[in-house]
C-alpha positions as CSV (number, residue, x, y, z in Angstrom):
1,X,0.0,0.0,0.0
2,X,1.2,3.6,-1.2
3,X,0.7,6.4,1.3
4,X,-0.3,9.2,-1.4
5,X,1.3,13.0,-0.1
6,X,-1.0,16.0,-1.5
7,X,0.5,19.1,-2.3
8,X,-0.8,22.2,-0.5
9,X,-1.3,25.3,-3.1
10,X,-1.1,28.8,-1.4
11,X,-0.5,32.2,-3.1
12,X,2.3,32.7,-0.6
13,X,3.9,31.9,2.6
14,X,5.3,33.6,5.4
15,X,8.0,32.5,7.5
16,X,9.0,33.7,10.9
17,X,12.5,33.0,11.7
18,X,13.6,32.2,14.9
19,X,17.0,30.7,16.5
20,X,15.5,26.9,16.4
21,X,11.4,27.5,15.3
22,X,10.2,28.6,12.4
23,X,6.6,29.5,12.4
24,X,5.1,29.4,8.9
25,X,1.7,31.1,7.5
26,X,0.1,29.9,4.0
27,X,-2.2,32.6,2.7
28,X,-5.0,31.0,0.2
29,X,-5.7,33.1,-3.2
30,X,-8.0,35.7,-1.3
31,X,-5.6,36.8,0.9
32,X,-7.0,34.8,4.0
33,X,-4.8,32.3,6.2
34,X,-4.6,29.0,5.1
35,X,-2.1,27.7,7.0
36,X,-0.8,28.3,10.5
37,X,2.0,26.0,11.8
38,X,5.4,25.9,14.3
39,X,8.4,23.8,13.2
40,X,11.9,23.1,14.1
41,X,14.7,24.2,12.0
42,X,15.8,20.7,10.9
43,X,12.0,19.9,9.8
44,X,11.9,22.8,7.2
45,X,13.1,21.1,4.1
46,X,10.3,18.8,4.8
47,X,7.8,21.1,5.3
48,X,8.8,23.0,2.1
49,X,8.2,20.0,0.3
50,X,4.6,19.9,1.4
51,X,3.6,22.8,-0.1
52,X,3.7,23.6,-4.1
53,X,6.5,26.4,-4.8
54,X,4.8,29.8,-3.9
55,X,6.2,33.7,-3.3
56,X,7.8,32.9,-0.1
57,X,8.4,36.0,2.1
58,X,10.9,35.7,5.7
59,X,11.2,37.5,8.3
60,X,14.2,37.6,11.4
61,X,15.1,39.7,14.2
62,X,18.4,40.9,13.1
63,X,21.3,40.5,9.8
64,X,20.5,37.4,8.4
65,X,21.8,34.6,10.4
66,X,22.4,30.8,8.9
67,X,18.4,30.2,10.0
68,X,17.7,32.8,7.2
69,X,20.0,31.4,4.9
70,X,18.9,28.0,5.2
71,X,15.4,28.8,4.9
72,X,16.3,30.5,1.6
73,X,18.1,27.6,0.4
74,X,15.7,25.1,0.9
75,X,13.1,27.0,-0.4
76,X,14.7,27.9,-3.7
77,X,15.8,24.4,-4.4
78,X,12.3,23.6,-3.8
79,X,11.0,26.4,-6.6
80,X,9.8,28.8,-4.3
81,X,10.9,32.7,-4.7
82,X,11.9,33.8,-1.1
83,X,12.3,37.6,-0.4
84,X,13.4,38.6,2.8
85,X,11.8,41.6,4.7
């Protein structure tokens, strides 16, 4: 038996970085939230792969640390456009 894995579709998604969890927002097509979840920095890849490439927006406290640069990375290799705010 094959476990099938939906994509999830969202017009974008925002990502709050912290030092170990990552909260992540979908928002659906008419602008409302889709999508509400808290992860840990080494389940991001996975997450990403969830969800159907999208304009990805991230936000962090400070400069952008290796958290922000990860996320970035995993999201581009994944399709996704990030832009950091």
């Amino acid at each position: 038996m094959t476990k099938s894995h939906a994509v999830r579709t969202f017009a974008s998604i925002g990502v709050d970085i912290g030092k170990d969890v990552f909260h992540i927002v979908g928002f659906s097509l008419d602008g409302k939230i889709a999508l509400r979840k808290k992860i840990k920095r080494l389940a991001l890849e996975q997450e990403f792969q969830k969800l159907a490439p999208a304009l990805l927006g991230w936000r962090h406290a400070s400069a952008p640390t290796s958290s922000a640069v990860c996320c970035a990375g995993s999201a581009t290799s994944l399709g996704s456009s990030p832009r950091s705010m």
